[in-house]
N, C-alpha and C positions, 0 to 999 in steps of 0.2 A: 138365444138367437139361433133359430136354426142353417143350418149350413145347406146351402143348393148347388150341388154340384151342374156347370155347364152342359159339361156333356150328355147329360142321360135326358131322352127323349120321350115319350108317351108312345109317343107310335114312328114305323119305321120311317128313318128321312126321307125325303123323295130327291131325287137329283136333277135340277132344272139347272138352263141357262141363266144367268145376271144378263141386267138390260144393258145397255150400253153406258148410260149415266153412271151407275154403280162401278162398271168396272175402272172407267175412269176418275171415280171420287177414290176407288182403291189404289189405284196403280199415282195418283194424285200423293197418298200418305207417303208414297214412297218419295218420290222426287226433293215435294215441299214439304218442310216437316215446321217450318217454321218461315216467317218472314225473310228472315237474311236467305234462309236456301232460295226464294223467289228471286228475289236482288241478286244474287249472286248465279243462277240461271242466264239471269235477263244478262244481267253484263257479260258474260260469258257469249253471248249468244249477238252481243254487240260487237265484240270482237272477235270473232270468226269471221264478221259481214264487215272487217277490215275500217273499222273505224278507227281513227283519230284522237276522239273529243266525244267523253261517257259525262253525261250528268244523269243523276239518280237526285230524285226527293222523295220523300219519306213522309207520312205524318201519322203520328200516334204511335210509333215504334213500328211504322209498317202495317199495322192493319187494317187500319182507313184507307190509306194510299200509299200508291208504291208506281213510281213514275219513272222509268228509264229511258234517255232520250239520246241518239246516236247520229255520227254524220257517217254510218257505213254504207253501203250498194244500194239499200234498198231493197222493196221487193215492186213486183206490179201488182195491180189488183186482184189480176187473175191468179195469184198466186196465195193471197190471202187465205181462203179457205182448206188448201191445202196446208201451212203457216200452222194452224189449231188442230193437223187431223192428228190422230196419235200414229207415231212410228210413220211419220213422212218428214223427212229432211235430205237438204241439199248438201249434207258434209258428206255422205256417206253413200253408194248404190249399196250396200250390204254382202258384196262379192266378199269380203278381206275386213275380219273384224279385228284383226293385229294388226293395219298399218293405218292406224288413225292420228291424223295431225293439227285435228283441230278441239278447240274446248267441249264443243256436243257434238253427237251422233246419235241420240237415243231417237230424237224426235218424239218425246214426251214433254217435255216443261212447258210452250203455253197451253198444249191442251189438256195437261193437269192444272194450268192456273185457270185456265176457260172453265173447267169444269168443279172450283171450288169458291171462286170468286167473280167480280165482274171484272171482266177484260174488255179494254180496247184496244185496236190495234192498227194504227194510222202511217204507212208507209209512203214513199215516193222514190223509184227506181229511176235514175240515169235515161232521159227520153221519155217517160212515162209520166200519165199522171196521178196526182196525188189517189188514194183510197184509203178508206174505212172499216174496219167491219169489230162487230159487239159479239163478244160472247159470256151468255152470264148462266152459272147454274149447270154448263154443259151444250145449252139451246144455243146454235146461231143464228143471227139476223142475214139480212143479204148484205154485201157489202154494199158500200154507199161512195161518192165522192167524195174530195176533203182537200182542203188545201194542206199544201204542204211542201217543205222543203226535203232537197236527196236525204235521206237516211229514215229511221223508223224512231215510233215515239210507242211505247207501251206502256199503258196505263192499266193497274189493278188495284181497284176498290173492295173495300170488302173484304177482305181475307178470310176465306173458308165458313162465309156466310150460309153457302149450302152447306156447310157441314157446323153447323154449332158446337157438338161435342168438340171438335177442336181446340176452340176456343178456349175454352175450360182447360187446356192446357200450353196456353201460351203464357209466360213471362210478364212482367211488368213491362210499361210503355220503353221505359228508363233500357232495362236489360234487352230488352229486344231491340232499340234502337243503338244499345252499344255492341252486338251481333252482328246487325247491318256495318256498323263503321268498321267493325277487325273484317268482312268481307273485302269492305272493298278497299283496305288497305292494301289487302294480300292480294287480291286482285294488278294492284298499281302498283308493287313491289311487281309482279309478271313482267308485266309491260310498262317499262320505263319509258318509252318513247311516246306512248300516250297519256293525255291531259285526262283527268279525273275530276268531277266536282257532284259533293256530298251536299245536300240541304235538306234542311227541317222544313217542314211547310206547316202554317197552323192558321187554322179560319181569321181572317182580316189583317194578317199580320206578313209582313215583308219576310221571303225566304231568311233563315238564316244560317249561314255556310258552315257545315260541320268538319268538312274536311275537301283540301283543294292542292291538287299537285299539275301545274303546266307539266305539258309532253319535255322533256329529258332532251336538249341534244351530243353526238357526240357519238362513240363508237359503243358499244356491250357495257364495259366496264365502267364508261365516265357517265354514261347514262343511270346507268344504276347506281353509283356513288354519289348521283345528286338526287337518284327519288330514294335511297334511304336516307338522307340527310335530312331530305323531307319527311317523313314517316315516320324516322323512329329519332333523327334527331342530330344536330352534328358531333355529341359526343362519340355513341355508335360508331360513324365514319373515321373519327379522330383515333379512333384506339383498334377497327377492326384491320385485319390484313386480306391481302388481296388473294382469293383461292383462283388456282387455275390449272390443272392438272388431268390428264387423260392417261388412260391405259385400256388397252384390249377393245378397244371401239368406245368404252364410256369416257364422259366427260367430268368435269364437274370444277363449276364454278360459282363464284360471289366473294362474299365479305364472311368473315368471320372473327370476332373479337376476342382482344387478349385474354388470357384468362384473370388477371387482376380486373376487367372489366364484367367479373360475371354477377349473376342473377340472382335475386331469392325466387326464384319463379322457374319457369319453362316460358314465359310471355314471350323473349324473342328470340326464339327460337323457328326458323320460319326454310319449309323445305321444298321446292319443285322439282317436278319431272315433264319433262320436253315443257316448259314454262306452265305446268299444271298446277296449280296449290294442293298439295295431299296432304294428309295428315298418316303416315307411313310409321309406325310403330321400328319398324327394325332398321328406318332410314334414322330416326330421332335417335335409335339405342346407339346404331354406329357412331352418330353426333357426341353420346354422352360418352363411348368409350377413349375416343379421341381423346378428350380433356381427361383421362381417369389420372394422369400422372399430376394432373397441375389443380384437381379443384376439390374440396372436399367434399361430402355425401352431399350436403346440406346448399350447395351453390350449385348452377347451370351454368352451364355456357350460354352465349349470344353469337344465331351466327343468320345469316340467312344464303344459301346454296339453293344450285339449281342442278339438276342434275340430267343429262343430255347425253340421248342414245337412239341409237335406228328404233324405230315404233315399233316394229316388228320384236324386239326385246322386251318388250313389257305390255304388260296387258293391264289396260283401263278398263275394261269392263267387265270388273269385281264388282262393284255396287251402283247403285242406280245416280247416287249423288257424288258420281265418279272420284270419292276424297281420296281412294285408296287404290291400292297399285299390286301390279304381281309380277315382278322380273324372272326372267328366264335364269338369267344365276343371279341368285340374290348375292352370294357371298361374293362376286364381284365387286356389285354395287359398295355392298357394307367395308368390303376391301379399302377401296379409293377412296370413299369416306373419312376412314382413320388414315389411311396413308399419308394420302393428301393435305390433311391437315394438322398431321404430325409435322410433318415437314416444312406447313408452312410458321409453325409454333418456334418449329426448331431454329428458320431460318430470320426468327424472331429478335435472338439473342437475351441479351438482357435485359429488354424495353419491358417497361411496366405501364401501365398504360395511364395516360394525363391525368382521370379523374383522380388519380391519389394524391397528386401536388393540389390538385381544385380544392377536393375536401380539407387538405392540410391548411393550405391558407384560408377558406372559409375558419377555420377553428381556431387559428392564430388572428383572425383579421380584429379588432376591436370591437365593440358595441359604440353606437354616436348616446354621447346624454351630457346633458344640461353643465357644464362647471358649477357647483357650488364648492364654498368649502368647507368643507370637512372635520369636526373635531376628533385628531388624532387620540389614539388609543394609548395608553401611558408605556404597554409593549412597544409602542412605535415611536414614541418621545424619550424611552431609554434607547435605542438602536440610534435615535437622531444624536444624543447628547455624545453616544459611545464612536461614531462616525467621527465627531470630532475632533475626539480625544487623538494622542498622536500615538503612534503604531497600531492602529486598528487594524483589522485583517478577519475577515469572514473565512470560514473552514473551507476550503478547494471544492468545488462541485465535478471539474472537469479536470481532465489529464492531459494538458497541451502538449503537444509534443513539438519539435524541431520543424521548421518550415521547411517542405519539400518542393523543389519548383512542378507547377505544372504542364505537363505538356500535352498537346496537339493529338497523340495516340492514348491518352485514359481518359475516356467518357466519364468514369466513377471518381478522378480528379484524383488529389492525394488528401490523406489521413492529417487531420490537424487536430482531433482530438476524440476522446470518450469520455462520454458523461454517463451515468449511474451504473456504469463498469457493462452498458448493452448498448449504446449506442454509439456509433463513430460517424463521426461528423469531417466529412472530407470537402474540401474544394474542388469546385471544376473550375474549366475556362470561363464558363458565363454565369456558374451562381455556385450552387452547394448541394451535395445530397445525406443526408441520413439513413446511416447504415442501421439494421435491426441483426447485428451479429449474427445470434445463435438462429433466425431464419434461413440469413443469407446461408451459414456454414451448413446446417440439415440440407438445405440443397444439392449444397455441393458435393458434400455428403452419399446424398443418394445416387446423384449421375453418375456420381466414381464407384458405386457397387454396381449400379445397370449397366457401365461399359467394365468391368472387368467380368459382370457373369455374363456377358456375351462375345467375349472375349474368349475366358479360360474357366471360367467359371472363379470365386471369389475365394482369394487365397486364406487356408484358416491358419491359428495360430491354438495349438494343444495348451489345456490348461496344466496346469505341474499337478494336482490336484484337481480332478473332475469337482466339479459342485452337483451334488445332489438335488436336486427341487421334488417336494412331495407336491402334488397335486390330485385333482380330485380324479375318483376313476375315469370321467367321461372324456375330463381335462387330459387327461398322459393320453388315453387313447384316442383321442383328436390329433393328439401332437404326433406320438407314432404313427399314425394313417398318413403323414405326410414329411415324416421324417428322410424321405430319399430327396425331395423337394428343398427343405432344411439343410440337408449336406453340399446343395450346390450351391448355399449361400455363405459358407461358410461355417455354419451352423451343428454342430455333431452332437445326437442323443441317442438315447440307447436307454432300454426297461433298465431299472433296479430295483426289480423283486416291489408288489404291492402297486401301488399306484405313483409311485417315485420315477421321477426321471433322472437321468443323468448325463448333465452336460459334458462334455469331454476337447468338443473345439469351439470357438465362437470367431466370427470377421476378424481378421488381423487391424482391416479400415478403422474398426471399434475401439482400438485400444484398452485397456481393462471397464470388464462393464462387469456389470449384476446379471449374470445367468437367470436369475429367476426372476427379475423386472423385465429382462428380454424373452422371458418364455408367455413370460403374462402380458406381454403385448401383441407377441405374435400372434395369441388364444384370442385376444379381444378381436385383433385385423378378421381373424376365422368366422368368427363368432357374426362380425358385420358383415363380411361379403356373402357366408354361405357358400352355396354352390351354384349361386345362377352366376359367378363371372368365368369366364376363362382362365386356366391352370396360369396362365402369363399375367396376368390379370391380378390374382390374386399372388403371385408371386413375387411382381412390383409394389402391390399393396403391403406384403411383409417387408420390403427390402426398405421401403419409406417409413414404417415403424422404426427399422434397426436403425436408421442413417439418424435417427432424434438421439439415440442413444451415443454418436460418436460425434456431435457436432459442437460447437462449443455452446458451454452452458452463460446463461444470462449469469452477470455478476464479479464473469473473471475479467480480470486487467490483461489487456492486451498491450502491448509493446506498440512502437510505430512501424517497425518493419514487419510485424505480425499482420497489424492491420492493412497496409498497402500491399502484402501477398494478398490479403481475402479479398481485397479489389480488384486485384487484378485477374484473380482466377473467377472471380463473378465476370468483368467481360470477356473473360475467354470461354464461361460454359452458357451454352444453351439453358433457356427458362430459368436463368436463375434470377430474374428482373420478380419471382413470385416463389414463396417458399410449399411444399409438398402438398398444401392446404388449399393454397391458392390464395392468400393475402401474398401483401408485396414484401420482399425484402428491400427495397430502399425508399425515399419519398426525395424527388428531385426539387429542387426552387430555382428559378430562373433570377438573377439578381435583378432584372428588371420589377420584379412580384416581390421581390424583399423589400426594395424601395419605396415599390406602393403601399408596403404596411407599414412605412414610419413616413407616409406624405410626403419623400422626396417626389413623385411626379404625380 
């Protein structure tokens, strides 16, 4: 096959103008790249003209039809044509391109949809009356009359009919029309106070409603805590915390979720600026460092934030499909991001979030089936015979301990026993929780090395005998490149000649550990993070290695007064409701929820 290079010409180019049609089918690629970018235009452009009440329908994923119908201002007729020119819009005179407060300004979107599909565009302005006008291909007709009620209905057939090659890279009906739905979800997470409604439309058949949220009412907060109850669900709402926090002129507020309620995904993950939906790369990263203490590589956080500042701070017009953003000091932004949502984790406590009781009784709950019965298994007809026998006594599974009363001030209740020498099962006031020892203990573990190395840094204890650790050349000299880092943890090494390390102090926190299973953890934590985290970053990441090393190991017997200290310093520390990884250290039951699994109610 021979290879044809583009570029090389026969004879010299010539350099002419593009006609008008062309420049608008180009400057078109840009805007619509896809049906949802159309949808999501159009609604943007519903809401600037102060609407209310958005329906959108859809059919074929958007490229048959794509119908957005509004109760905003309106336009007049005479305004129509202007409505399709390119770079004429009523958000903006073009004096001040950094104090923009509305969703468009480009004044490109319908007459890049004018010019790749058929448009209608059927307005009715406040005293005015209704009008019309078609543009298909680029060509417009004159407007026409029309009946019609205040606000505007835009209709686009066709999707990129004047351009075929397009088509050829659109998506399945299926995948594009699930494009259009995350639009105008994020759209209706924006604006909670406005009603939303999503439908399929399909030849001779009754809309059917793909997604529907009545307008919010209520202050900022209440509004938004009942369209994401909508949207993403009333778990979400049930387990996220309330962000509210400003510094230096910026804002930043919503919902963000415990970390026991996190993701295999990035799905909800969901971020705005002055109520904008961006997809912000270094807004998402400040998101993921937030949670770097409480989730391991492999889980996300769930949050959804908005983030709120003079317009004059950031600049929207980085790209055509305004997703992305550019602050004046970004590291502000990213600042009050983690701050703010440290603090709201912090002022969390020990709450782990519902789903982990849901799923536990989901697992515990029975299966329904048939009674019959049963011919017993001769295993099970000795056990029966031996039950009857006198002094029978099965081997102890659990370590009861002494009833301790409970009181009013322990959430975590008191210790009434361990069973397989890892788990302690305490009473509260209103049910019981299940303790996962050696999680809860790593935690706490870890908070008591992060508040003494910020404190005094992390007091060590000299070995009587250094332990030598050989490792491989690249290994010691990873660990040396970071051995002054090492020393503030407690941590002291030093060359011994070849590729040998030599341990000399370790955490006093750790009490006798293995030098060279804590060298070879530290090498792994290295190894993961590299060097795109920050020096803190990666220093909390080794300190949550070491704390595995001094926590209690699954297996050992605990005492009762052992175990109602570990309850009690679990409600006294921050995050310890989830262990370093970000699973839960306990699983709460409501004795109401115990009852229902043996049909007392």
């Amino acid at each position: 096959m021979t290879l044809h290079d583009p570029k090389t010409y026969d004879a010299r180019p010539v350099i002419r103008p593009l006609d008008e049609a062309a420049i608008n089918r180009i400057a078109a690629g840009e805007v619509v790249e896809r049906p949802a970018s159309a949808v999501k235009e159009l609604v943007e452009n519903a809401l600037d003209a102060g609407a209310r009440r958005i329906a959108v329908d859809y059919s074929a994923g958007g490229k048959v039809l794509i119908r957005v119908t509004d109760d905003g201002h309106g336009m007049a007729g005479a305004d129509l044509p202007l409505a399709v020119a390119r770079h004429a819009t009523s958000k903006i005179d073009g004096s001040d391109l950094l104090n923009i407060r509305s969703f468009g300004f480009r004044g490109e979107a319908l007459a890049s949809l004018g010019a790749v599909g058929r448009l209608v565009l059927t307005s009715r302005a406040e005293g005015h009356d209704g009008a019309s006008l078609t543009v298909a291909g680029g060509r417009m007709a004159a407007v026409r009359p029309a009946a019609a009620t205040r606000g505007t209905v835009v209709e686009l057939r066709d999707l990129f009919y004047a351009t075929p090659a397009r088509l050829k890279f659109l998506r399945s009906d299926r995948a594009e029309a699930g494009a259009i739905v995350d639009v105008v979800r994020r759209l209706a997470m924006a604006e909670p106070h406005v009603g939303f409604v999503l439908s399929e439309v399909a030849d001779g058949e009754a809309p059917r409603v793909i997604f529907r949220a009545e307008p919010e009412n209520g202050d900022f907060f209440d509004a938004l805590h009942g369209r994401l109850t909508r949207v993403l669900g009333a778990e979400f709402t049930a387990n996220a915390l309330r962000i509210d926090v400003d510094r230096e002129g910026l804002r930043l507020v919503g919902y963000a979720a415990l970390p026991t309620y996190s993701r295999g995904s990035s799905v909800q993950q969901f971020v705005f600026v002055n109520g904008r939906p961006v997809l912000d790369r270094m807004l998402l990263g400040a998101l993921r460092v937030a949670y770097f203490d409480f989730l391991s590589r492999d889980r996300h956080p769930a949050a959804v934030l908005s983030l709120i500042c003079d317009p004059e701070r950031v600049d929207v017009n980085v790209h055509p499909a305004k997703s992305e953003v550019r602050f004046r000091e970004p590291e502000a932004a990213r600042s009050l991001i983690i701050t703010g949502l440290r603090m709201a984790l912090s002022g969390a406590g020990h709450r782990a979030s519902s789903t982990v009781a849901d799923a536990t009784l989901a697992a515990m709950r029975p299966e329904a089936r048939v009674y019959q019965m049963d011919r017993p298994s001769q295993n099970s007809l000795s056990r029966a015979y031996a039950f009857q026998a006198p002094g029978f006594a099965e081997a102890p599974q659990a370590r009861v301990e002494p009833t301790v009363e409970v009181e009013e001030a322990m959430p975590l209740g008191a210790a009434r026993a361990q069973v397989h020498e890892n788990y302690i099962i305490a009473q509260t006031a209103t049910g019981m929780v299940i303790v996962d020892q050696h999680a809860a203990h790593e935690r706490l573990v870890y908070e008591r090395l992060k508040r003494q190395m910020a404190e005094a840094g992390i007091k060590a204890q000299a070995l009587l005998i250094p332990e030598i650790v050989e490792l491989s050349p690249s290994d010691a000299a990873r660990l040396l490149e970071v051995s002054d880092d090492l020393a503030q943890m407690g941590l002291t090494i030093e060359p011994f000649g070849g590729s040998a390390i030599a341990v000399r102090e370790t955490p006093t926190i750790l009490g006798q550990v293995s030098a060279a299973a804590l060298l070879r953890d530290v090498l792994d934590e290295l190894a993961d993070l590299g060097h795109a985290q920050s020096l803190q970053a990666r220093m909390d990441a080794i300190l949550s290695r070491m704390a595995c090393h001094g926590s209690i190991r699954s297996g050992r017997q605990l005492r009762a007064e052992e175990m109602n200290a570990l309850l009690r310093e679990m409600e006294a520390t921050p995050h310890s409701g989830q262990c370093n990884h970000g699973r839960p250290t306990y699983v709460e039951l409501k004795l109401h929820d115990i009852e229902r699994l043996f049909g007392r109610r």
